[in-house]
N, C-alpha and C positions, 0 to 999 in steps of 0.2 A: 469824735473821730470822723474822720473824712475819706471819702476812697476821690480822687482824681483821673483822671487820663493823664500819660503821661505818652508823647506820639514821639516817633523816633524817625527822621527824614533823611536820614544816609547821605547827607552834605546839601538838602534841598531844604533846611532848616529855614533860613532866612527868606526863602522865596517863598514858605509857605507863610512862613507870618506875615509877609506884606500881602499876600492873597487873602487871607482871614480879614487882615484891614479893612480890606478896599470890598470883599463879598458882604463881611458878617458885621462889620465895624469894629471888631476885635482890638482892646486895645492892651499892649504889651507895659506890663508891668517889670518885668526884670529880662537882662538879657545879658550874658557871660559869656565870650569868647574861652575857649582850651588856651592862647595866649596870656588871657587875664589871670588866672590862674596863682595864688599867691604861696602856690606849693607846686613844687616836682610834678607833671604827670606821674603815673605809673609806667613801666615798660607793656609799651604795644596802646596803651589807652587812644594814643593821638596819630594816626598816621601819617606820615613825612607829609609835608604841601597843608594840611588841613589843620595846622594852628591858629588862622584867624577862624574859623567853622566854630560855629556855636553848640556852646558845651553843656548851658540850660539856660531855658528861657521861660518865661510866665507870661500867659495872657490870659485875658478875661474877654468871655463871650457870654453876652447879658450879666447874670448873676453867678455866673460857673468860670473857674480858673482850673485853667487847663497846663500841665507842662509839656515843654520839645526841648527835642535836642537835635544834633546831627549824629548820635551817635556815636558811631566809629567812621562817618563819612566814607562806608564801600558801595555807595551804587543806590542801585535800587532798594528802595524802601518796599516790605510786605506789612500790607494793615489784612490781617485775615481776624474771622470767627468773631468779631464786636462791630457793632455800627453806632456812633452819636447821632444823639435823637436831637433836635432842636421845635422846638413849639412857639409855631407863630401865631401872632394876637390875631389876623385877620388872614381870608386867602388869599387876598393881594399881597400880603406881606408873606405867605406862603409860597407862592411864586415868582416874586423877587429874591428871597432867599434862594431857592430852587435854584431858578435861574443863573444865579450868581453863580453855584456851588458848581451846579455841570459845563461849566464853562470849560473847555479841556478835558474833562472827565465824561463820566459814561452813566448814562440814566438806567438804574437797575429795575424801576417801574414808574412809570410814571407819574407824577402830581395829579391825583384824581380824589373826586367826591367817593368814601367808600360809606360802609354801614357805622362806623366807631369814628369818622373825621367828616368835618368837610372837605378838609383837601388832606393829604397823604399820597408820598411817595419817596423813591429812596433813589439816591444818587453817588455815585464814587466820584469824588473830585478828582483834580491833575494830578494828585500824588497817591491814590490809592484808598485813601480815608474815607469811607460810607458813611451816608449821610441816613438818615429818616426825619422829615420835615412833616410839623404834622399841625393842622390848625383844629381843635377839639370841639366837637358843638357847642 
């Protein structure tokens, strides 16, 4: 059994997986448009304009596969009450990840030396998703 993330972008789908690219090296394994589709939507599932908007998608970051979508494509995306955790090999590579992720987004504590890491700190990227970046003694 597996539990997954499964993050939901409200039509910012595609712009966050070429962000995960280019921050985390994320590479995407599967990707469905709500057009591709080889069955009927449901009534209401797709909202009018948002048929090419991706309906699910898979990527892998390190050893973990994560799924998105656009949802229902209405706006803003809310990422509340969970944070992914990432663990980097070195704190250089702790703060290139860091770095990467708060790009646009908002540093919730900073990348510091604490008692349980060498480096540790937590970040909301540009679309809301909280980050904890952590390099272990």
């Amino acid at each position: 059994m597996q539990v997954q993330p499964y993050l939901f972008f409200e039509g910012r789908c595609e712009e966050a997986l070429t962000f995960y690219r280019t921050a985390l090296g994320a590479e995407v394994t599967a990707l469905m448009r709500f057009n591709e589709s080889p069955e009927p939507m449901p009534e209401g599932m797709c909202p009018p304009g948002s048929e090419a908007k991706v309906m699910h998608a898979s990527f892998r970051i390190g050893e973990t596969t994560l799924f998105a979508s656009d949802g229902r494509a209405q706006g803003q995306s809310v990422f509340q009450g969970f944070a992914l955790s990432i663990t980097a090999p070195s704190d250089a590579e702790a703060l290139r990840l860091f770095t990467a992720l708060g790009e646009g987004g908002k540093v919730q504590m900073p990348l510091g030396k604490t008692f349980y890491a060498s480096s540790f700190g937590m970040v909301a990227d540009r679309f809301g998703v909280s980050w904890m970046v952590i390099t272990e003694h």
